[in-house]
C-alpha positions as CSV (number, residue, x, y, z in Angstrom):
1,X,-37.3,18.5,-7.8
2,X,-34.4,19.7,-5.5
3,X,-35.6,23.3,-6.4
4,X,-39.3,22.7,-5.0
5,X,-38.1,21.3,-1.9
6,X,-36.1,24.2,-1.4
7,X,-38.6,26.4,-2.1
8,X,-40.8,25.3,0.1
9,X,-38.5,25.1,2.8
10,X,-37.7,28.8,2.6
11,X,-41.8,29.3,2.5
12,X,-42.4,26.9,5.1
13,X,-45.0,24.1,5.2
14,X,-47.0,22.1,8.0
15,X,-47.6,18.1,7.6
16,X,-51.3,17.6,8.1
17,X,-53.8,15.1,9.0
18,X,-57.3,15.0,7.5
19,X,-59.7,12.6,9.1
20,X,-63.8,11.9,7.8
21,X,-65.7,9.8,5.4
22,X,-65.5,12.4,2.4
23,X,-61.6,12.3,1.8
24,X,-62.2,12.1,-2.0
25,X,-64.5,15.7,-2.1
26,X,-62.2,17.1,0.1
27,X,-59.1,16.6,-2.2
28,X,-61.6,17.6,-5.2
29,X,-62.4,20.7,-3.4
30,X,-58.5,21.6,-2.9
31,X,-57.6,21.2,-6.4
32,X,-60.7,23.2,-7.7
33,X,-59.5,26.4,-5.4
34,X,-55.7,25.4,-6.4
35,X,-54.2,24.5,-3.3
36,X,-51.3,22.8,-3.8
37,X,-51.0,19.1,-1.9
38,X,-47.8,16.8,-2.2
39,X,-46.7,13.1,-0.3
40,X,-50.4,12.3,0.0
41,X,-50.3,9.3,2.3
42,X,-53.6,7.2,3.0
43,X,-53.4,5.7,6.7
44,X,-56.5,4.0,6.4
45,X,-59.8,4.2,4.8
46,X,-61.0,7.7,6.8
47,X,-57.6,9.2,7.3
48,X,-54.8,11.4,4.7
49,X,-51.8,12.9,5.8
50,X,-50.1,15.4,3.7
51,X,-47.8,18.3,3.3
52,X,-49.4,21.7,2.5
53,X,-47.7,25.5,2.4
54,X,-48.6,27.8,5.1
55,X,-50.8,29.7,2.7
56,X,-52.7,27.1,1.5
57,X,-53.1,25.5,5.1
58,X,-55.0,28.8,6.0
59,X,-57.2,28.3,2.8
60,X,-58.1,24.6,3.4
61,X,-60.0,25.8,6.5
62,X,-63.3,26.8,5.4
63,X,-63.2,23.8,3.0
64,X,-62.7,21.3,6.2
65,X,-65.8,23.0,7.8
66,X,-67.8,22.5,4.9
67,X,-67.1,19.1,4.6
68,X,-67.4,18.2,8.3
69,X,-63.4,16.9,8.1
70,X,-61.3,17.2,11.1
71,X,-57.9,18.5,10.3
72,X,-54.4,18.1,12.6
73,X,-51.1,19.9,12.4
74,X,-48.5,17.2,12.6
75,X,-45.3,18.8,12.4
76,X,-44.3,22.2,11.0
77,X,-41.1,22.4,8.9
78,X,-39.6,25.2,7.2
79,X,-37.7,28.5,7.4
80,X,-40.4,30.6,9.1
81,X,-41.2,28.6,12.2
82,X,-37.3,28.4,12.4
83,X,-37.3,31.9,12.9
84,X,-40.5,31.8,15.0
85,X,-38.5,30.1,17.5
86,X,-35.4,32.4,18.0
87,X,-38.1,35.4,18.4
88,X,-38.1,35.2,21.9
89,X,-34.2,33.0,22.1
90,X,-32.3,35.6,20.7
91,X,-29.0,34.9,22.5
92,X,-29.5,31.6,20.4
93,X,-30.4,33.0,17.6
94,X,-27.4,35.3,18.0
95,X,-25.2,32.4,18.5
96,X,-26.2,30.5,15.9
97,X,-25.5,33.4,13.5
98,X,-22.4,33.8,14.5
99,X,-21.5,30.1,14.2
100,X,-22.1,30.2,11.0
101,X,-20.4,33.3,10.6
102,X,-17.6,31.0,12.0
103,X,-18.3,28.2,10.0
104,X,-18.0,30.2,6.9
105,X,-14.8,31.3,7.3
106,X,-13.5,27.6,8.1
107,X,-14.7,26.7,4.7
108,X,-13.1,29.3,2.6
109,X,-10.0,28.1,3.9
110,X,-7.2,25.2,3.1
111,X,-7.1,22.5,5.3
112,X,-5.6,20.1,3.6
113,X,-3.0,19.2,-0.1
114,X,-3.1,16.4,-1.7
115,X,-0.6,15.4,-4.3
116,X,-1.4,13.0,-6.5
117,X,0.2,11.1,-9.2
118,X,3.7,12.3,-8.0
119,X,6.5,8.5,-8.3
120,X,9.7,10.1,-8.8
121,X,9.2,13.3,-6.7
122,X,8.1,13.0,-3.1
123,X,5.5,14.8,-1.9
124,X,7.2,16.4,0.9
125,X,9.6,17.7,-1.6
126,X,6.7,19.1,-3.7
127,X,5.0,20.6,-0.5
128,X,8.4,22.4,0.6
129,X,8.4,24.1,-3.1
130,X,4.8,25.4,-2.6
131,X,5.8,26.5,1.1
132,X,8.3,28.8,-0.1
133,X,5.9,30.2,-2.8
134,X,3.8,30.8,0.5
135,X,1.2,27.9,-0.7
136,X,0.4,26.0,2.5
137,X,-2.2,25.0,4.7
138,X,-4.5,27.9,6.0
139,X,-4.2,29.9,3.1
140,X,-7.9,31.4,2.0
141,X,-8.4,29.5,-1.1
142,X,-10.4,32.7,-2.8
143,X,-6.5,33.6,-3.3
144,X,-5.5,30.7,-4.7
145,X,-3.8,31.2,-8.3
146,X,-3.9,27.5,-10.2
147,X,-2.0,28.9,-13.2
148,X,0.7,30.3,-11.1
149,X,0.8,26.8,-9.0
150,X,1.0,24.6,-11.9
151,X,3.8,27.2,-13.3
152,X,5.6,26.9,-10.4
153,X,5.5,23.0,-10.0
154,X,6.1,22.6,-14.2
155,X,9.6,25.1,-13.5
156,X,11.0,23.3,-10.6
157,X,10.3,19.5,-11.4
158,X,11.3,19.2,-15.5
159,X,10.1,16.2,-15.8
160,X,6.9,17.0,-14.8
161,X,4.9,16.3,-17.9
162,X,1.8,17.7,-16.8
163,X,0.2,19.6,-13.7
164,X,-3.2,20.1,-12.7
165,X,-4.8,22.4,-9.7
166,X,-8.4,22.3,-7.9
167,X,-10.2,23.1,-4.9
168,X,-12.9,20.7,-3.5
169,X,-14.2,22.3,-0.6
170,X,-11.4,22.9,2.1
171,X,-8.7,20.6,-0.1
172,X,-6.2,21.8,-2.5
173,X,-5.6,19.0,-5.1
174,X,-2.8,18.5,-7.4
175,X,-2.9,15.6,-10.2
176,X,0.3,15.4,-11.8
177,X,1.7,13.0,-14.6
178,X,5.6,12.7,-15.0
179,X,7.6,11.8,-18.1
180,X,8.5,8.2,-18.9
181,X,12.2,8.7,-18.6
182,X,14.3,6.0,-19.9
183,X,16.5,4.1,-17.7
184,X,19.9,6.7,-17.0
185,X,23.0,5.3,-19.4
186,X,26.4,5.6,-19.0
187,X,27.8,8.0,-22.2
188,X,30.2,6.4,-24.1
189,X,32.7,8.5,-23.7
190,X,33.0,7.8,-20.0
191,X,35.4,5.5,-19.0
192,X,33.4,2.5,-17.5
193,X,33.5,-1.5,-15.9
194,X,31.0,-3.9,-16.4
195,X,29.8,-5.6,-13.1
196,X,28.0,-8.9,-12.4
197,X,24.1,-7.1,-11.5
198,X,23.8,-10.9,-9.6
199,X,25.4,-14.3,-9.1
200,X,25.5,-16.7,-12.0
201,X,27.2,-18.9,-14.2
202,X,28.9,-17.4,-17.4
203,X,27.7,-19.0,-20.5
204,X,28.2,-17.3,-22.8
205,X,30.4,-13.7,-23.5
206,X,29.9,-11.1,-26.4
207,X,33.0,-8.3,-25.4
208,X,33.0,-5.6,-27.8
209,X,35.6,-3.1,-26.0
210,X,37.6,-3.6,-22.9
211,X,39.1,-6.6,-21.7
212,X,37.8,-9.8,-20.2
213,X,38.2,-11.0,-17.0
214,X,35.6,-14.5,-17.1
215,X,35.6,-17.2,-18.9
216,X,32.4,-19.8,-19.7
217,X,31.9,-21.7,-16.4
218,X,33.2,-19.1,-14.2
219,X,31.3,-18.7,-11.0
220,X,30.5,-14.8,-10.9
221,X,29.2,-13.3,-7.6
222,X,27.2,-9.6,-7.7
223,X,29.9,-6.7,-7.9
224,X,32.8,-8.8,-9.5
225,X,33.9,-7.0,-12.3
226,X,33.9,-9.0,-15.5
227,X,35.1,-6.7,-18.1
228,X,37.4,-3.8,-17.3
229,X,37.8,-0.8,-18.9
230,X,41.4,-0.3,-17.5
231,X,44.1,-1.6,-20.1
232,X,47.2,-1.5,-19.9
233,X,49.6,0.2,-22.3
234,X,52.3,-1.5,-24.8
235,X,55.2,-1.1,-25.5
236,X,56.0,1.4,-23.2
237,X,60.2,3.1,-23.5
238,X,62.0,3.9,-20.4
239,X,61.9,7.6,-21.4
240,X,57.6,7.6,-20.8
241,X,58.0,5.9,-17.5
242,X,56.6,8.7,-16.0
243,X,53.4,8.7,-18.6
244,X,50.3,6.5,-17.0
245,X,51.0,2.9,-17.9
246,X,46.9,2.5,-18.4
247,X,44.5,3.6,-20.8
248,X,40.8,3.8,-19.6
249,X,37.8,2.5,-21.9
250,X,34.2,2.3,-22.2
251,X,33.7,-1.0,-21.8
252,X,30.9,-2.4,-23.5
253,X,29.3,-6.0,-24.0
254,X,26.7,-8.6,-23.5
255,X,28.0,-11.1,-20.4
256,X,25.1,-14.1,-20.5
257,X,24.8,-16.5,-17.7
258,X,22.9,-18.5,-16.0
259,X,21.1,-17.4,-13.2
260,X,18.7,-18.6,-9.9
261,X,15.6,-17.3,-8.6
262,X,14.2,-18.7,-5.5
263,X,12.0,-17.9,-2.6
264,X,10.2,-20.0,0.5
265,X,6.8,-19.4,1.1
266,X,5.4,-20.5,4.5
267,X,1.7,-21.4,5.5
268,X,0.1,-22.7,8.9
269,X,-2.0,-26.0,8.2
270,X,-3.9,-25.1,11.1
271,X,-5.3,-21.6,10.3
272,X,-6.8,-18.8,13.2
273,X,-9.2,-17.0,11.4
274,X,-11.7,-14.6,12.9
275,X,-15.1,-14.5,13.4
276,X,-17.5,-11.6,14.6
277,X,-19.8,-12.3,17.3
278,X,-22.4,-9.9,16.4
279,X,-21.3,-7.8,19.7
280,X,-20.0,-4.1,19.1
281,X,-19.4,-0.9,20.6
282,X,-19.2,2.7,18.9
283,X,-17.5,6.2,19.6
284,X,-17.3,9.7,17.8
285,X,-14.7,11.6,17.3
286,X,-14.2,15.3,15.7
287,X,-11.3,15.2,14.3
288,X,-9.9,18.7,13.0
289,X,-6.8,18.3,10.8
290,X,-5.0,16.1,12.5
291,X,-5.7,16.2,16.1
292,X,-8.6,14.1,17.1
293,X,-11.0,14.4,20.2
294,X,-13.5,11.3,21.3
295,X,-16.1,12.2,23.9
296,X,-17.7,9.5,26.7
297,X,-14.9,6.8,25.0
298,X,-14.8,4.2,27.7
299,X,-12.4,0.6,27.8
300,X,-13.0,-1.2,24.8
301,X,-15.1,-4.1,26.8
302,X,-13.8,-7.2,24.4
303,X,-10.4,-8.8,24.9
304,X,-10.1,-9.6,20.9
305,X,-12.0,-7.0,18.5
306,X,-11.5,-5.2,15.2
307,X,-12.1,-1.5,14.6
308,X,-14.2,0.0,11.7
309,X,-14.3,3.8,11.0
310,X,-17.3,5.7,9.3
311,X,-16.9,9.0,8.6
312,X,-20.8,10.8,8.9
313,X,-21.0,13.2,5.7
314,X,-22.8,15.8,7.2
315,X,-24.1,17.6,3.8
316,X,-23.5,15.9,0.5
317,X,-20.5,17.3,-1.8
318,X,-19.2,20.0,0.8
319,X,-16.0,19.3,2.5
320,X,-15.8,20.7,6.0
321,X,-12.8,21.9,8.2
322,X,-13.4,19.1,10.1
323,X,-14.9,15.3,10.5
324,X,-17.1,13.5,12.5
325,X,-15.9,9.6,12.7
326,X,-17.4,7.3,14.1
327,X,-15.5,4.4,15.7
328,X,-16.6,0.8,15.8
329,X,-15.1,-2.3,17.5
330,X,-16.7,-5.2,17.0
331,X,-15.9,-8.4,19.3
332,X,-14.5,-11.6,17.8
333,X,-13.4,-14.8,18.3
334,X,-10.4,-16.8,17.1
335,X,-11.7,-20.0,15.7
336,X,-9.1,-23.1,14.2
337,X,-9.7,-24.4,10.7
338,X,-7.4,-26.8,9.1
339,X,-6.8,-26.2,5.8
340,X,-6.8,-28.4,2.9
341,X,-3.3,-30.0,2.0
342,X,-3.3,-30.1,-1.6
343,X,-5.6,-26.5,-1.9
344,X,-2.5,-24.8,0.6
345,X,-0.1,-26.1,-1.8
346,X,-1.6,-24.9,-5.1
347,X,-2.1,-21.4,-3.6
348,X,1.4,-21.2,-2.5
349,X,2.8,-22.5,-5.7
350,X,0.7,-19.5,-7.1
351,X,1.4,-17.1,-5.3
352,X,5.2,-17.8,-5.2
353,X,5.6,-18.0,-8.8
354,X,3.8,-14.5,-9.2
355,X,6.5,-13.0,-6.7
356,X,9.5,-14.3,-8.7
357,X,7.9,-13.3,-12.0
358,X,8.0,-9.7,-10.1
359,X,11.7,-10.0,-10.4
360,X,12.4,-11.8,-13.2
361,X,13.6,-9.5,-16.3
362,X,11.1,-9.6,-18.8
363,X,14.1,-10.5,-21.2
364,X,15.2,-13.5,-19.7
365,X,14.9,-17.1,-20.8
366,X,13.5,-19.6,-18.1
367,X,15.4,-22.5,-18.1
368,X,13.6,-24.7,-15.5
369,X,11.3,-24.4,-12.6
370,X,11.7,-26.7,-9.3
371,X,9.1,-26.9,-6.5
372,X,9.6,-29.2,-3.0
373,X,7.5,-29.3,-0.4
374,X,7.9,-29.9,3.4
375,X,5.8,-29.9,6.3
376,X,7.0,-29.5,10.2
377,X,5.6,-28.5,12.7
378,X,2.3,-27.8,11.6
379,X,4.0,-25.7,8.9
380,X,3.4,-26.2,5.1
381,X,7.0,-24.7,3.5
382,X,7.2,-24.5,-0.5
383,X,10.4,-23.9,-2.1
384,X,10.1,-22.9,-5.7
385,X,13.5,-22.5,-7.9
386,X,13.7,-21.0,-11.0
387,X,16.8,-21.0,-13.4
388,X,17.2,-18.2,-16.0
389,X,19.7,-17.4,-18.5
390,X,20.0,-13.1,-18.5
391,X,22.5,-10.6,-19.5
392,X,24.3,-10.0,-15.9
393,X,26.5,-7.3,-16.9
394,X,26.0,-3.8,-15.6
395,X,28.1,-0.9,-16.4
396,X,30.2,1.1,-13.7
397,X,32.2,4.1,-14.3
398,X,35.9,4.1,-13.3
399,X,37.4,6.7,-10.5
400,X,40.7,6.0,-11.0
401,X,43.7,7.5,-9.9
402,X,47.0,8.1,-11.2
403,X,49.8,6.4,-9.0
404,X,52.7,8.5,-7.7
């Protein structure tokens, strides 16, 4: 269908209007000398309006005279009357040519990268790499080498598990997908502490190599050190005074202990929302990378408003050097509500419990949950507490140095 409406575009077409009592002969009389008619519209009982090629417009003549019709040119569309137009405008003409000359060569180039997929890299660390190898912004995409690019990004980055290049118009895009590396560990040949990761009580200790420091019901805070790897030597002679008195370990061991989680979450009983008063404003803006100029913006006429931006796709699945945006601010007005006691404190019980959980270790035991209320001020505050029991211990290598 696409094709067709191409094709007669290049041909060029007129939209017509037939008007008479024999409408039905008339189209019976086209289709007997082949005269191809498309979006046949009836207006009313003694009037058509069509679309017909240029060619067959010059045939339906002597048909319309037989018939006694009277026929009207509504609108001519097409490549041909285009052309007709710059015959005698050919400074426009010339311009127009050369614009798109100009436009062109803004699409055959790189405007903008996006990196996608990238967590452990950044992507201005990615970008730098690709800078070096010349791969930048502005670069004429015909050149572009996606083999070479995803070689390049594979070598620098090993744990880049896999890299894919494309061009979409005036972007480069690069989809990556990194390697689930497993959290770093501390060899065990490395002489090492293990630390309290957060404050707790010890329950419970499981101390397979160095020494420990706790005991059940300590109070631990985050950074004491609750076994060392540091041991001191026995039975040390006066003749190897001058050896190290200390021997360093790889400390290793399970420290349980019990642990709290809380957080305050704070919500207004009397609530401002917003409201749109159906009143609105709009500019444009071209926007080339990432400079931006409005034309006839004026003062935003509304004390309190919210801003919208549509960008206007200018042809379907062809990304251009630059964007037309269109921005809309649309009035409102602050209106009061009070809010429902028992619904606010549901929702913040909810949504207070899903942030803990957030930093909760999976592998934890909860050992209670505790959830108060208070309300102040026209304030709503919900305190939720959550006791765990975890493994608190985290390992920290030793830089130690031999006393003088």
């Amino acid at each position: 269908m696409g094709i067709i409406k191409i094709w007669n575009y290049l041909n060029g077409y007129v939209i017509i209007k037939i008007e008479g009592l024999t409408l039905e002969r008339f189209l019976n009389l086209a289709a007997t000398k082949d005269i191809y008619l498309w979006d046949i519209k009836r207006i009313d009982y003694t009037l058509l309006e069509m679309k017909v090629s240029i060619e067959g417009f010059r045939e339906l003549r002597d048909i319309v005279k037989k018939i006694g019709c009277h026929i009207e040119i509504v609108e001519k569309k097409g490549l041909p009357f285009t052309f007709y137009k710059f015959k005698h405008r050919k400074m426009l003409g010339i311009g127009i040519f050369v614009f798109l000359i100009f436009f062109m060569y803004l699409s055959s180039i790189i405007w903008d990268i996006q990196i996608l997929g990238n967590e452990s890299a950044s992507t201005e660390d990615i970008l730098l790499v690709l800078e070096e190898k010349d791969i930048k912004t502005g670069i004429i995409k015909y050149k572009i080498d996606k083999d070479y690019i995803e070689e390049i990004l594979l070598k620098e980055f090993d744990y880049f598990s896999y890299v894919s290049v494309e061009t979409k118009g005036t972007k480069l895009i690069m989809e990556i997908k990194e390697q689930d590396l497993p959290p770093e560990q501390i060899d065990s040949s490395i002489p090492c502490n293990i630390i309290a990761k957060r404050k707790g009580v010890i329950l419970k200790t499981v101390v397979r190599n160095g020494n420990t420091l706790i005991r059940k019901g300590d109070v631990v805070e985050a950074g004491d050190i609750l076994v060392t790897g540091v041991i001191e030597k026995e039975d040390i002679v006066e003749e190897d005074l001058e050896q190290d008195k200390y021997v360093l370990v790889h400390a290793d061991g399970e420290i349980l202990a019990q642990t709290r989680y809380s957080i305050k979450i704070e919500e207004p009983i009397i609530k401002i929302i917003k409201e749109e008063t159906g009143r609105s404003v709009e500019f444009k803006e071209v926007k080339i990378g990432k400079k931006g100029f409005q034309f006839l913006k004026e003062e935003i006429p509304y004390e309190n408003y919210e801003e919208e931006i549509e960008e206007i796709q200018l042809f379907n699945k062809i990304n251009l050097p630059f964007k037309i945006l269109v921005h809309k601010y649309k009035e409102i007005e602050k209106v009061e509500v009070k809010q429902n006691i028992d619904f606010l404190k549901k929702s913040t019980h909810i949504r207070g419990v899903e942030e803990l959980n957030k930093e909760i270790p999976k592998e934890a035991n909860i050992q209670s949950k505790d959830v108060k209320y208070y309300m102040e001020e026209g304030m709503l505050s919900t305190y939720i507490t959550i006791e765990v029991v975890e493994d608190i211990g985290e390992k920290q290598i030793i830089n130690y140095t031999r006393e003088e």
